[in-house]
C-alpha positions as CSV (number, residue, x, y, z in Angstrom):
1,X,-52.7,109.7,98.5
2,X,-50.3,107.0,98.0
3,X,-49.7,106.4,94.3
4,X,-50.4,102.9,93.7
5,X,-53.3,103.2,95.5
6,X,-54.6,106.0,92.9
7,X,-53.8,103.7,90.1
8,X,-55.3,101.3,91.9
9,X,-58.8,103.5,92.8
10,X,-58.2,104.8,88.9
11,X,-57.9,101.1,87.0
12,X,-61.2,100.0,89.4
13,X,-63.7,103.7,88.9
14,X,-62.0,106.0,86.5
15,X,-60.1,103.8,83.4
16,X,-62.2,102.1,80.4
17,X,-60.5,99.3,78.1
18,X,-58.4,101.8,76.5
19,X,-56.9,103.0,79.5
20,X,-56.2,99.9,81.1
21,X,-54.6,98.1,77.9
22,X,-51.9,101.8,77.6
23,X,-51.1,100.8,81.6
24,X,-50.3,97.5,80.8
25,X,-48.6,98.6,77.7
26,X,-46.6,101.2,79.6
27,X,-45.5,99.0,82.6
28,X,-44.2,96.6,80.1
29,X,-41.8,99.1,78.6
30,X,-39.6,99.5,81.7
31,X,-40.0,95.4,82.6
32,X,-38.1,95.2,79.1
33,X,-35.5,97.3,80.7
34,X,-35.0,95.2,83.9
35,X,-35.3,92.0,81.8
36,X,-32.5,93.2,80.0
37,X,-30.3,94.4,83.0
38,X,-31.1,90.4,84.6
39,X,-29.2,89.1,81.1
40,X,-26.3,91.5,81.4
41,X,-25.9,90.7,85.4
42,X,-26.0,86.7,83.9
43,X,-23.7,87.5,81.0
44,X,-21.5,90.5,82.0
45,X,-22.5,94.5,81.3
46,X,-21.3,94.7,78.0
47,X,-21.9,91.0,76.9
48,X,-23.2,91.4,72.9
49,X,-22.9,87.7,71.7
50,X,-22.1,88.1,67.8
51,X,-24.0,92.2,67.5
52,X,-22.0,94.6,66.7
53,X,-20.1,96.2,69.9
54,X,-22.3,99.2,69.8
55,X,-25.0,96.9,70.4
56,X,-24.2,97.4,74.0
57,X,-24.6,101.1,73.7
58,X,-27.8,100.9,71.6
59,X,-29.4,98.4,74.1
60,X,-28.5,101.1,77.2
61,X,-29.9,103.5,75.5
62,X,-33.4,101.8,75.0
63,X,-33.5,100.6,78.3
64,X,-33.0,104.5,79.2
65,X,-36.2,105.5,76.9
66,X,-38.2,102.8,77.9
67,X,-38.6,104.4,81.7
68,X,-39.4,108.0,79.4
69,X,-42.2,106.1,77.5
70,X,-43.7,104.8,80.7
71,X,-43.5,107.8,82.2
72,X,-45.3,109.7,79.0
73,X,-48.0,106.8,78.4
74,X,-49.0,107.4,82.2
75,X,-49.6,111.0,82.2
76,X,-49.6,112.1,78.5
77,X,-51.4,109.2,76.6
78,X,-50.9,110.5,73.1
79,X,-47.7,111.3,73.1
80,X,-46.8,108.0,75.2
81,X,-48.5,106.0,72.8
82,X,-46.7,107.9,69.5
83,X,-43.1,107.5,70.8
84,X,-44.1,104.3,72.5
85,X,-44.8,103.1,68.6
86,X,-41.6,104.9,66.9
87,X,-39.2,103.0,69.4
88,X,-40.4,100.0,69.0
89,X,-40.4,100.0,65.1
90,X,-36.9,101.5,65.6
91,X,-35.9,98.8,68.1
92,X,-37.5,96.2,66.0
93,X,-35.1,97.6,62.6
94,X,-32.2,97.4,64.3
95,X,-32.6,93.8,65.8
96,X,-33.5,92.3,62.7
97,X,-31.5,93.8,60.6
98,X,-28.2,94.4,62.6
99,X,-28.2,91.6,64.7
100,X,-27.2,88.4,63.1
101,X,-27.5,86.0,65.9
102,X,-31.0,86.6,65.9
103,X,-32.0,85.9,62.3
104,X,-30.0,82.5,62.6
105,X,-32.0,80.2,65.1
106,X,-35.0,80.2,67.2
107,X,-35.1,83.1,69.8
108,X,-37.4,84.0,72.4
109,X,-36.6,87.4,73.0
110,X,-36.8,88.3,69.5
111,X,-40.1,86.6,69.4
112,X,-41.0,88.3,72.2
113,X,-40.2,91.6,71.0
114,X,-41.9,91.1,67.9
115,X,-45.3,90.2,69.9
116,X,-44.9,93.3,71.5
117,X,-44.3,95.8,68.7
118,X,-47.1,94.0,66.7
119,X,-49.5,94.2,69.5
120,X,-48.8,97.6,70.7
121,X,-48.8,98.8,66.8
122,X,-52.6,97.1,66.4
123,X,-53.8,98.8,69.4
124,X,-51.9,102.0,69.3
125,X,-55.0,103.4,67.5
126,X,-57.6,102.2,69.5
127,X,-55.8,103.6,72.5
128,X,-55.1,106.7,70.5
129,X,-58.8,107.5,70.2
130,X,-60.6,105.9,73.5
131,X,-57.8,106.4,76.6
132,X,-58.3,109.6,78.5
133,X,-57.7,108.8,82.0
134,X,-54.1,110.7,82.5
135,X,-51.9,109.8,85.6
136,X,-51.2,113.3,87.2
């Protein structure tokens, strides 16, 4: 059976709340990624503004784990949900404290960001206790 349509048949019979809130939660991870690759194809690949210049390598390598977290809320929920939590506390960190343009003036993406890491960090348990439906 075609996978979509098994998420599909899953998010309509099989997934509570719970479930459905970690999908949307672990879809959103790798649309951070591609959001990211649509600034640096605006701005150039290794465009960091007034960050550090490993700021480019740092922002690779989150777009890189995103996909893994994805992956891992989708088919192992507690595990997805754990690191899904740690590297967004960790991305958080380093943004506001590393990033200088950020602190400075009104920012969207940082705002953005935030939402998410708040919002995944006040459901995390929830999720943590009702999600069973796995993707396998």
């Amino acid at each position: 059976m075609n996978a979509w349509r098994k998420l599909k048949r899953a998010w309509r019979d099989e997934m509570n709340a719970a479930d459905r809130t970690r999908v949307v939660f672990g879809f959103s991870f790798p649309l951070g990624a591609f959001l990211h690759f649509g600034w640096l194809g605006v701005h150039g690949l290794l465009y960091h503004g007034a960050a550090p210049a490993w700021a480019v390598t740092f922002w690779y390598s989150l777009c890189a784990v995103d996909f893994v977290v994805a992956w891992l809320m989708l088919t192992h929920p507690r595990i997805g949900i754990a690191l899904g939590c740690a590297v967004m506390a960790f991305s958080l960190w380093v943004n506001w404290s590393f990033f200088p343009t950020f602190q400075l003036h009104f920012n969207y993406v940082l705002i953005g960001l935030t939402s998410f890491g708040v919002a995944l960090a006040a459901c995390a348990p929830w999720m943590w206790m009702r999600a069973r439906w796995r993707w396998v």
